[in-house]
Backbone as a printed PyTorch tensor [residue, N CA C, xyz], in Angstrom:
tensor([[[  4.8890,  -3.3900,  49.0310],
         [  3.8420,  -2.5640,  48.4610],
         [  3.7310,  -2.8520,  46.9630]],

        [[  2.4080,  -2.7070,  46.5790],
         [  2.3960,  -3.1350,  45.1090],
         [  2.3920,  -2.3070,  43.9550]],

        [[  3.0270,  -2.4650,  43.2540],
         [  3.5650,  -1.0020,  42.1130],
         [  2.1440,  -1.1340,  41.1790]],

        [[  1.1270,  -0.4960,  40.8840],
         [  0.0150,  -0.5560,  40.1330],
         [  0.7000,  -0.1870,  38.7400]],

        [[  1.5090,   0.9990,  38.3500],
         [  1.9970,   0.6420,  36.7950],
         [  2.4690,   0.0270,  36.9100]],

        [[  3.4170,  -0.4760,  37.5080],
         [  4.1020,  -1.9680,  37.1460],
         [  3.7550,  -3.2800,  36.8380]],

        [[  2.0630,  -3.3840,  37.4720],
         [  1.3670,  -4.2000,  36.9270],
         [  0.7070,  -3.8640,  35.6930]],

        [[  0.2910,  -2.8820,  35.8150],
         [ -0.8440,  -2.4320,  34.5970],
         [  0.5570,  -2.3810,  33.1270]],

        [[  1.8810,  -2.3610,  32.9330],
         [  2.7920,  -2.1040,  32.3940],
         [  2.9300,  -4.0280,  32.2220]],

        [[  2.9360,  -4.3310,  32.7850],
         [  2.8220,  -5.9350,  32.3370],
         [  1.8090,  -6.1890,  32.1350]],

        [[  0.5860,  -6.0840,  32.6320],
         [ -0.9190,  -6.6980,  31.8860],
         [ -0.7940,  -6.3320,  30.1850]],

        [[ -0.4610,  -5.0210,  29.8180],
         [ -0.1980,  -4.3820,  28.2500],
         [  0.2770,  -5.2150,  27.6020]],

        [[  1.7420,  -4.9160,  28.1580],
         [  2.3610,  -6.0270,  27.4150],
         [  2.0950,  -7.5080,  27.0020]],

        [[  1.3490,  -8.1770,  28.3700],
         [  1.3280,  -9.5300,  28.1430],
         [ -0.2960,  -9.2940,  27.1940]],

        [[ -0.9360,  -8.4420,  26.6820],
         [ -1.9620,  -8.5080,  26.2280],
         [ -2.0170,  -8.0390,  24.3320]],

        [[ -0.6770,  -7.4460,  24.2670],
         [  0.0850,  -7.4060,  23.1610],
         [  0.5060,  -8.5420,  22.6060]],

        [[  1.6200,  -8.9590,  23.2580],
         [  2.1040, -10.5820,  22.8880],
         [  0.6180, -11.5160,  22.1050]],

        [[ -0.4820, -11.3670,  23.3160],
         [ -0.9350, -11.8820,  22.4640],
         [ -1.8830, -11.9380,  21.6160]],

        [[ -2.1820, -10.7750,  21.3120],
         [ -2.3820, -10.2580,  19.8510],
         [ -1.8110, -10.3690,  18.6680]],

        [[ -0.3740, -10.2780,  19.3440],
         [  0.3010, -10.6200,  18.0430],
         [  0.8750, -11.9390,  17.6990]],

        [[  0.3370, -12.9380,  18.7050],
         [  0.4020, -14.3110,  18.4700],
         [ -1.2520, -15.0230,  18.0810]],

        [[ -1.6960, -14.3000,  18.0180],
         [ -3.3700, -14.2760,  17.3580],
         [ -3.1810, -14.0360,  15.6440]],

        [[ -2.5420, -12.5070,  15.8370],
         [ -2.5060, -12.7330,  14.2230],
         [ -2.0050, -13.5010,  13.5750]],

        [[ -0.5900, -13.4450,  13.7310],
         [  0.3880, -14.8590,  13.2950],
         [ -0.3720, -15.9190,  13.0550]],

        [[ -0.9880, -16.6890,  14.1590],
         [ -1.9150, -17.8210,  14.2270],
         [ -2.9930, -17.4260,  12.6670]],

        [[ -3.5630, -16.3230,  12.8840],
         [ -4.5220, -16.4530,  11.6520],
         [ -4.0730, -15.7990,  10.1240]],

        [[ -2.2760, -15.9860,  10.4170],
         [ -1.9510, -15.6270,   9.0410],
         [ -1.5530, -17.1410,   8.4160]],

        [[ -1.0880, -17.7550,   9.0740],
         [ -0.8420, -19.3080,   8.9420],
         [ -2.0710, -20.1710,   7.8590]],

        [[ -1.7010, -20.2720,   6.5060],
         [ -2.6620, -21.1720,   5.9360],
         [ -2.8660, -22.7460,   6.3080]],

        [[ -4.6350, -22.8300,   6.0730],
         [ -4.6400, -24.0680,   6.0640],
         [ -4.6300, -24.8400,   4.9380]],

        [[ -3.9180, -25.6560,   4.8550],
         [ -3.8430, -26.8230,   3.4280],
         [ -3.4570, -25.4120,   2.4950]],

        [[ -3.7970, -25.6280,   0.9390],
         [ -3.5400, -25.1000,   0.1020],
         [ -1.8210, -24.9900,   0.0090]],

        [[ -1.4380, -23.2310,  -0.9700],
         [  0.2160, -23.4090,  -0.9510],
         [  0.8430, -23.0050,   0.5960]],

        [[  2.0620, -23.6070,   0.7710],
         [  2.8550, -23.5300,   1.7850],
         [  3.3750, -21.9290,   1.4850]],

        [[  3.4510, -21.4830,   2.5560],
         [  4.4480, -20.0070,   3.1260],
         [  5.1840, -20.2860,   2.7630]],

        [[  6.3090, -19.4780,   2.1060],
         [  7.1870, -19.2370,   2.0800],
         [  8.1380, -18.3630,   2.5390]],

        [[  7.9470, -17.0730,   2.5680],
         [  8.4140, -15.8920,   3.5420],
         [  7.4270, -14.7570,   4.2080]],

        [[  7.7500, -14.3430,   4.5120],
         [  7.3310, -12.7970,   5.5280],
         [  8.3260, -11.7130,   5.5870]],

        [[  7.8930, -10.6520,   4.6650],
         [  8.0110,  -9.4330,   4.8800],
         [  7.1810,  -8.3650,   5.9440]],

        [[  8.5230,  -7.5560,   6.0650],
         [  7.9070,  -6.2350,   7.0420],
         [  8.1030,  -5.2370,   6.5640]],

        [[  7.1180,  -3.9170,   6.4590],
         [  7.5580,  -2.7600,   5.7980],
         [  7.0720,  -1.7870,   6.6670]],

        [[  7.7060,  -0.6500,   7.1850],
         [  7.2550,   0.3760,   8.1050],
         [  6.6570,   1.1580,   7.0350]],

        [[  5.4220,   1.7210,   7.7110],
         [  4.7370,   2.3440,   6.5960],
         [  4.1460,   3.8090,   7.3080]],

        [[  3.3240,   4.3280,   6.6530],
         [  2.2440,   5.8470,   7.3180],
         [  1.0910,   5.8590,   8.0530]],

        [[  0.7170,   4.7500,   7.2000],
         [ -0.8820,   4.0350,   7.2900],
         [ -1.2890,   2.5040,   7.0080]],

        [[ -2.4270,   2.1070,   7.3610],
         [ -2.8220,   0.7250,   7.3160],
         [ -3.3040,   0.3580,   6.3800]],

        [[ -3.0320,   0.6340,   5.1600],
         [ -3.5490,   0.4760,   3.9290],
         [ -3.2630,  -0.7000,   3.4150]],

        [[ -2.9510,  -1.6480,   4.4520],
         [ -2.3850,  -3.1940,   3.1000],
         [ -1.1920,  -2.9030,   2.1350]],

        [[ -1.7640,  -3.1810,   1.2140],
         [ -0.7870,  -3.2560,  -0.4500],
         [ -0.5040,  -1.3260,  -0.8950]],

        [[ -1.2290,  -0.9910,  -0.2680],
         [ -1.3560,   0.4960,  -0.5880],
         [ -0.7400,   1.2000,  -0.1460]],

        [[ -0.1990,   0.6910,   1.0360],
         [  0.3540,   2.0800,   2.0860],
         [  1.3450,   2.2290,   1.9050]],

        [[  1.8640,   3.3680,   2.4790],
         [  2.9190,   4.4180,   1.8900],
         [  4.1010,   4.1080,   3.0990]],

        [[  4.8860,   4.1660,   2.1420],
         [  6.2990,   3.5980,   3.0640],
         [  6.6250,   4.9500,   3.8910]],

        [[  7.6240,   4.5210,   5.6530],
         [  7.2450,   5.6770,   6.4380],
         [  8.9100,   6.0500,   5.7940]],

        [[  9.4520,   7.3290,   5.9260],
         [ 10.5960,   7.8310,   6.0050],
         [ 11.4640,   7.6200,   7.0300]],

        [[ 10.9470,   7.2280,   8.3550],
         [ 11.6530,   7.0220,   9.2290],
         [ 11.3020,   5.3710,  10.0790]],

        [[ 12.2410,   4.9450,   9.9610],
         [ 12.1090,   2.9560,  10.1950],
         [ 11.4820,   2.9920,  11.8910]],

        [[ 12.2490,   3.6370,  12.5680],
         [ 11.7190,   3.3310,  14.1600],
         [ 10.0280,   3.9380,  14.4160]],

        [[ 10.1780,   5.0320,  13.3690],
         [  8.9860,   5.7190,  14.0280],
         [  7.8400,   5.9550,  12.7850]],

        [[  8.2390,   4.6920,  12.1840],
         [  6.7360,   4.3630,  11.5130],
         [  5.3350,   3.9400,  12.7100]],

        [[  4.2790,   4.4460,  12.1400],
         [  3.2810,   4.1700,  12.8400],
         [  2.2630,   2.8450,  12.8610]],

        [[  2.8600,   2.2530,  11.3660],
         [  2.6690,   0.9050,  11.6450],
         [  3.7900,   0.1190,  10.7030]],

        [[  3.2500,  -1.4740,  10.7090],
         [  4.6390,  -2.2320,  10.0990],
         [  3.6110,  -2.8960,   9.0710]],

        [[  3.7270,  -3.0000,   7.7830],
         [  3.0950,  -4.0490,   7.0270],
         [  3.5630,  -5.4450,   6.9750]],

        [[  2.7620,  -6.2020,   7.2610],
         [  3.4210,  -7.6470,   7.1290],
         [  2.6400,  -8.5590,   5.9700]],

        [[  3.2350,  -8.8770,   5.4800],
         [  3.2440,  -9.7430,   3.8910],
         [  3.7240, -10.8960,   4.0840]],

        [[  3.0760, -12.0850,   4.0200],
         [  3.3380, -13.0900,   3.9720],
         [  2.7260, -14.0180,   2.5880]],

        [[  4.2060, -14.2780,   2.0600],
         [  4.3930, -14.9120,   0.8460],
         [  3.8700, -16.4340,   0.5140]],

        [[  3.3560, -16.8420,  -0.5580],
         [  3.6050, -18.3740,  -0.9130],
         [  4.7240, -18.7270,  -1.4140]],

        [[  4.7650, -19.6340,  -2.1120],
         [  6.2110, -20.4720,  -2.3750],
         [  6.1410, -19.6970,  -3.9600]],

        [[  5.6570, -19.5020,  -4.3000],
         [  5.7280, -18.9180,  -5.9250],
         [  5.6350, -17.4530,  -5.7050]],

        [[  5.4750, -16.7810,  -4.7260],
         [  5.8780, -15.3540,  -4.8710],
         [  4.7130, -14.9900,  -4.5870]],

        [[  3.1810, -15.5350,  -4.5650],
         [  1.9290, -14.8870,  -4.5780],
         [  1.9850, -14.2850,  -3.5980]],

        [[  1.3640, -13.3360,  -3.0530],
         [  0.7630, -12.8330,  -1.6640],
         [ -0.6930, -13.4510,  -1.1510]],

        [[ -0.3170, -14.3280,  -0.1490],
         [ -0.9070, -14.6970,   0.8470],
         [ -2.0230, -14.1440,   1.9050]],

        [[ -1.2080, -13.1510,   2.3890],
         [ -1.9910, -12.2380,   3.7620],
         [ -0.8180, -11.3170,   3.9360]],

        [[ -2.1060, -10.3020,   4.3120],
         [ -1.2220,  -9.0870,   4.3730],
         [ -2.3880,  -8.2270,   5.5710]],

        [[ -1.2220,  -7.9030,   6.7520],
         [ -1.9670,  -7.1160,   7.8310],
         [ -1.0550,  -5.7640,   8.4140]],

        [[ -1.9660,  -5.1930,   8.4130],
         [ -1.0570,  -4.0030,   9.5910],
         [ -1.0400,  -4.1080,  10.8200]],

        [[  0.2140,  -3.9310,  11.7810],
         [  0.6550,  -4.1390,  12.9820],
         [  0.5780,  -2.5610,  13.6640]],

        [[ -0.0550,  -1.7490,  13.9560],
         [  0.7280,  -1.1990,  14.8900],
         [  1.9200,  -0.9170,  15.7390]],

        [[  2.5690,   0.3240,  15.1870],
         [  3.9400,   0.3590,  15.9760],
         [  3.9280,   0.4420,  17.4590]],

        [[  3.7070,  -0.6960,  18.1650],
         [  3.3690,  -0.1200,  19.9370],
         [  4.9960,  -0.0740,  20.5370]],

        [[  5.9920,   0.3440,  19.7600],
         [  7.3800,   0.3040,  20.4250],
         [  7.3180,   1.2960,  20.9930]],

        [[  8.1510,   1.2270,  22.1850],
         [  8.7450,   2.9550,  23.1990],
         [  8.6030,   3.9750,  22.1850]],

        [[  9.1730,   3.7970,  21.2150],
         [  8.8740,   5.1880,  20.3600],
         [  7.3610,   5.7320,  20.1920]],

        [[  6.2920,   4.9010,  20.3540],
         [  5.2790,   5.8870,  20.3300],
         [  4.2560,   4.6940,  21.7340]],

        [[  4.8790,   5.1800,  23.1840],
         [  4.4550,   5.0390,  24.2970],
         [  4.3660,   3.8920,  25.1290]],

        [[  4.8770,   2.3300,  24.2780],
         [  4.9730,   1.4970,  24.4110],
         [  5.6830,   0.9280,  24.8700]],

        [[  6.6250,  -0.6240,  24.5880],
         [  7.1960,  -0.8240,  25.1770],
         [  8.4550,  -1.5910,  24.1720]],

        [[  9.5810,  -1.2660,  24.4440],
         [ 10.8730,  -2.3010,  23.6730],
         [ 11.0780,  -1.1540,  22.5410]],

        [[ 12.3120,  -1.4120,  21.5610],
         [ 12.3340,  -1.0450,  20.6850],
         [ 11.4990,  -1.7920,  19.4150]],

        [[ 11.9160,  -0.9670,  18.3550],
         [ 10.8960,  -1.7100,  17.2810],
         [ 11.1120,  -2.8180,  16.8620]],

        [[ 13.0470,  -3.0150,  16.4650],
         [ 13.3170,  -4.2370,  16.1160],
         [ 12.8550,  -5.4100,  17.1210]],

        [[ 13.1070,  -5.5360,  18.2560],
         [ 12.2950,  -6.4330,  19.3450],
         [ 10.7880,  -6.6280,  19.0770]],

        [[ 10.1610,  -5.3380,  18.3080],
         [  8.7450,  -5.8670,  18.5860],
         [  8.5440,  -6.6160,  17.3100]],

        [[  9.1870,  -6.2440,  16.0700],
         [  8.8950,  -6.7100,  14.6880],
         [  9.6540,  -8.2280,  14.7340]],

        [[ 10.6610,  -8.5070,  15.5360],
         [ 10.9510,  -9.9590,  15.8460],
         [  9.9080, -10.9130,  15.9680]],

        [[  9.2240, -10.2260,  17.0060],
         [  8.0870, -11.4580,  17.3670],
         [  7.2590, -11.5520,  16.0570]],

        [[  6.9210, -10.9220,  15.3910],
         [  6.3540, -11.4400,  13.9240],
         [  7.2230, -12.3050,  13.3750]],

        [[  8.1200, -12.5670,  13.1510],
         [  8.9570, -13.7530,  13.0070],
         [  9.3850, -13.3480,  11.2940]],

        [[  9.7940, -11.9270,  10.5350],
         [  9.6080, -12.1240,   9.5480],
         [ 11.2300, -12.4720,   8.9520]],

        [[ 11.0780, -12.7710,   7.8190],
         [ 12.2530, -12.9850,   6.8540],
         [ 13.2900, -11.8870,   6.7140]],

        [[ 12.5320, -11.0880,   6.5660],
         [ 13.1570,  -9.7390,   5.8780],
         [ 12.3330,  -8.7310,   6.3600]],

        [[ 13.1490,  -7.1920,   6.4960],
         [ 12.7580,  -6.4570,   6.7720],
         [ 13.0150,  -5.0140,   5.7490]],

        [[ 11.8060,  -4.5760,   4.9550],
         [ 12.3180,  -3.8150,   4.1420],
         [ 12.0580,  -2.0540,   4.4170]],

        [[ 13.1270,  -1.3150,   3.8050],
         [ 13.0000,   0.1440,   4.4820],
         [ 14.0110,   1.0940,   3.4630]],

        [[ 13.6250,   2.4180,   3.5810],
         [ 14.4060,   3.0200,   3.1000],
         [ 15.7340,   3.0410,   3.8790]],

        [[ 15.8130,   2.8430,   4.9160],
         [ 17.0750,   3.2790,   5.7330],
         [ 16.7650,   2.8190,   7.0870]],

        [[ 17.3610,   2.7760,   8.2460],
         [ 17.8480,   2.5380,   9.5290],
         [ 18.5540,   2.8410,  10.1230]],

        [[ 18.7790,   3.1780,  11.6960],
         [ 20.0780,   3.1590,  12.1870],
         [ 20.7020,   2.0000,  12.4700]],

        [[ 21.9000,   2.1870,  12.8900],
         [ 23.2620,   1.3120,  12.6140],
         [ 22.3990,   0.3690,  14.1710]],

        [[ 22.3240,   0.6460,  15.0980],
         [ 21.3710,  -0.1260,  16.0280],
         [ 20.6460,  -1.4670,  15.6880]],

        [[ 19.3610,  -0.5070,  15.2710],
         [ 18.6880,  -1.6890,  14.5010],
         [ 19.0200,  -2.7490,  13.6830]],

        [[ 19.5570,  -1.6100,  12.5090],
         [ 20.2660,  -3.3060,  11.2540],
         [ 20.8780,  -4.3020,  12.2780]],

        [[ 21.8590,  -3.6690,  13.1020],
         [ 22.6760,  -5.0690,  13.8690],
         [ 22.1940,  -5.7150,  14.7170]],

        [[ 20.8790,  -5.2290,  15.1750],
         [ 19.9820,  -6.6790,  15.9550],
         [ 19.3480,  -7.5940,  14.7580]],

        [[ 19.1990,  -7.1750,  13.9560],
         [ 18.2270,  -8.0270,  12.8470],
         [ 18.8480,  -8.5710,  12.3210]],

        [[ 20.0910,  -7.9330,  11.7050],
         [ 21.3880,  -9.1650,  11.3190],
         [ 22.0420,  -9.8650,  12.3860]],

        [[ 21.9340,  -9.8990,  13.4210],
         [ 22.2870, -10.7360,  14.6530],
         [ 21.1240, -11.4950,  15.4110]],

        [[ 20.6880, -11.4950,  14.5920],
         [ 18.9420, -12.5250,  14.6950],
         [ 18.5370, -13.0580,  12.7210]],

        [[ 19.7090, -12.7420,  12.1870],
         [ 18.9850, -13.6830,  10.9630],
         [ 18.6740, -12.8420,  10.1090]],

        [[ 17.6250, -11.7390,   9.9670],
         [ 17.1650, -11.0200,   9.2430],
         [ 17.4620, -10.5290,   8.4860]],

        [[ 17.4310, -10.5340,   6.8820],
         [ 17.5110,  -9.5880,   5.9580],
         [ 17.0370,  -8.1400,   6.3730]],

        [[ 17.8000,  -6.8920,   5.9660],
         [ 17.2760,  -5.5040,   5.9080],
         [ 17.5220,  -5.4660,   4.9120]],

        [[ 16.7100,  -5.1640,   3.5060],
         [ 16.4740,  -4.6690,   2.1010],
         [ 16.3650,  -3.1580,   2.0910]],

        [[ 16.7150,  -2.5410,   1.4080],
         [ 16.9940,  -1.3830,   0.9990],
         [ 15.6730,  -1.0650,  -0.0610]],

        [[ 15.0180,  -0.2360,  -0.1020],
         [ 13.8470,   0.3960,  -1.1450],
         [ 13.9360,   1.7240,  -1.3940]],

        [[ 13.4280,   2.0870,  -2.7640],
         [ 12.9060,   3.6050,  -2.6680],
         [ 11.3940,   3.6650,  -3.3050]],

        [[ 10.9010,   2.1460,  -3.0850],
         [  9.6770,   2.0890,  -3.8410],
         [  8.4110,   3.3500,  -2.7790]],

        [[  7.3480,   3.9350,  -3.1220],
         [  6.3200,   4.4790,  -2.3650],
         [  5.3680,   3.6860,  -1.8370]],

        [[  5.0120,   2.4810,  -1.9790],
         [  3.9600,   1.7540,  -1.4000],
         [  4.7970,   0.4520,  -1.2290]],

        [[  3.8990,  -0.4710,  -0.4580],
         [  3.9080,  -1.8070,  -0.1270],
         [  3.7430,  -2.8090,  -1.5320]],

        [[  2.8370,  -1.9870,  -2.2890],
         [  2.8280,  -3.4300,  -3.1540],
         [  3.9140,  -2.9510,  -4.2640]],

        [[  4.4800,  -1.9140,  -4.6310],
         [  6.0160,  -1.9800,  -5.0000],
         [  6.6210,  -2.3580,  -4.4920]],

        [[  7.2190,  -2.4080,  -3.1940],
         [  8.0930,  -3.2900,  -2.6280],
         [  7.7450,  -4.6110,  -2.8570]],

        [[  6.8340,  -5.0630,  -2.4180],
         [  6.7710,  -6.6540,  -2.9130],
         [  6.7570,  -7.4060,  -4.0010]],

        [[  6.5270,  -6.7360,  -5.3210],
         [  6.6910,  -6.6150,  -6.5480],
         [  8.7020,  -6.7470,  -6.6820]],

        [[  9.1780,  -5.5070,  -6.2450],
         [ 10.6230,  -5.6870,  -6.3040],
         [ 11.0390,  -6.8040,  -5.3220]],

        [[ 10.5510,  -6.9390,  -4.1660],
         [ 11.4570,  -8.2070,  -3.9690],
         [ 10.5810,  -9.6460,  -4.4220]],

        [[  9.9300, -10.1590,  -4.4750],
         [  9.6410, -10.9700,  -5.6980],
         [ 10.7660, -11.0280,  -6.8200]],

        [[ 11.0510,  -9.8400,  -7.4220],
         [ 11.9860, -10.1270,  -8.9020],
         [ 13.2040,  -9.9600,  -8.1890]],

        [[ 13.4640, -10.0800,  -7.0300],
         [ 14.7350, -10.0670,  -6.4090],
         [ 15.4730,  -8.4670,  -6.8640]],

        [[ 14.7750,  -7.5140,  -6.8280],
         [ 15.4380,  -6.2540,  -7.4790],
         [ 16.1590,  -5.6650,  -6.3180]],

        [[ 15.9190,  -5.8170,  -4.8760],
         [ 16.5400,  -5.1110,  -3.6710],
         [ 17.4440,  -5.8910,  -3.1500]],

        [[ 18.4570,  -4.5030,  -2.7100],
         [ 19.9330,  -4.7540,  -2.3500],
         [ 19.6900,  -4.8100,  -0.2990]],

        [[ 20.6720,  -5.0070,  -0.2780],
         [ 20.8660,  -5.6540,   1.4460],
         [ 21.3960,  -4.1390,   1.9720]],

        [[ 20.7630,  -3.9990,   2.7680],
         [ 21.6760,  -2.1740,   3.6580],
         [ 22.3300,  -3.0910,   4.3080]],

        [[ 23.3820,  -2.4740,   4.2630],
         [ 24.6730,  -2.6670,   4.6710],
         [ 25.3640,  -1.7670,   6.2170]],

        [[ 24.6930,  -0.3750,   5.9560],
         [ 25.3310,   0.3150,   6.9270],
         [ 23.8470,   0.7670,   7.3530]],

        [[ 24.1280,   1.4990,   8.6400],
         [ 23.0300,   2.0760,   8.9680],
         [ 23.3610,   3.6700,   9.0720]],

        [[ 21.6360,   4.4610,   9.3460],
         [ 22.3240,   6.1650,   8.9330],
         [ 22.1840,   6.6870,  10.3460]],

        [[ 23.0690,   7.6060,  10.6080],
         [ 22.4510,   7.8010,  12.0180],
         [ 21.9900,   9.4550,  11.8870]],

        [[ 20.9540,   9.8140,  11.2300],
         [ 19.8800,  10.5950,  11.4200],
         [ 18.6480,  10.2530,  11.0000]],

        [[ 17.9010,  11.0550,  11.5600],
         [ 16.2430,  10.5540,  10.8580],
         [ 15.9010,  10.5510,  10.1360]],

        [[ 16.4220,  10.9900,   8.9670],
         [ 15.3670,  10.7480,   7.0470],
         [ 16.1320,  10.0960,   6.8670]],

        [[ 15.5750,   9.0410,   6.0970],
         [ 16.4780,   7.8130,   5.7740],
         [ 16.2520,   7.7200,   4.0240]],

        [[ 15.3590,   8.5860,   3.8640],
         [ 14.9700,   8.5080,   2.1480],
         [ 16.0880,   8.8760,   1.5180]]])
């Protein structure tokens, strides 16, 4: 017998993936300066450079992604939607912010969970107390943010 969410629960997903292999694709420059990194910042809102960093890393409602040139400029900058289990979706967040493929991941805080998939996949977690996106990218540019180290295990992470 055929499970209809179980399909309709994979059509999502596989229709996510590739969305978010669409954007990627159209964050990628042509010619001009080479990339250099990609930042992620959980934020409130989709404001680009503007938006307001979320207090809580899993259950931000979206992720800013910043992708750098080789001299520090900003490149492209898009909002992702948080579609993780935490708000009805599917995977946790660190799994979904993987597939963006970024460098670093910056936040006021995390649980001990998360940091250790992202540091067990490569990832910087930067530590902030900046209020927007384009403070954070400003501080890490001048290299001003420190590496979290531990993770917190309650929800305000400010």
């Amino acid at each position: 017998m055929v499970n209809c969410k179980d399909m309709w629960d994979e059509e999502l997903e596989r229709l996510r993936r590739e969305k978010l292999e669409e954007m990627l694709q159209q964050s990628e420059k042509e010619g001009g300066e080479k990339l250099k990194e990609r930042i992620v910042v959980p934020t409130e809102d989709e404001n680009g450079l503007n938006a307001r960093l979320s207090e809580h890393f899993g259950r931000a409602p979206y992720f800013i992604v910043v992708d750098l040139n080789e001299d520090g400029t900003v490149a492209n900058v898009q909002a992702v939607p948080n579609e993780s289990e935490h708000f009805g979706g599917f995977g946790r967040p660190p799994d979904c912010i993987l597939q963006l493929k970024p460098n670093a991941v910056i936040t006021y805080g995390m649980g001990p969970r998360a940091l250790s998939i992202f540091q067990s996949k490569g990832v910087a977690v930067l530590r902030t107390n900046a209020s927007t996106v384009k403070e954070v990218v400003e501080a890490y540019t001048k290299g001003l943010l420190e590496e979290l180290t531990e993770g917190c295990h309650h929800a305000h992470h400010r």
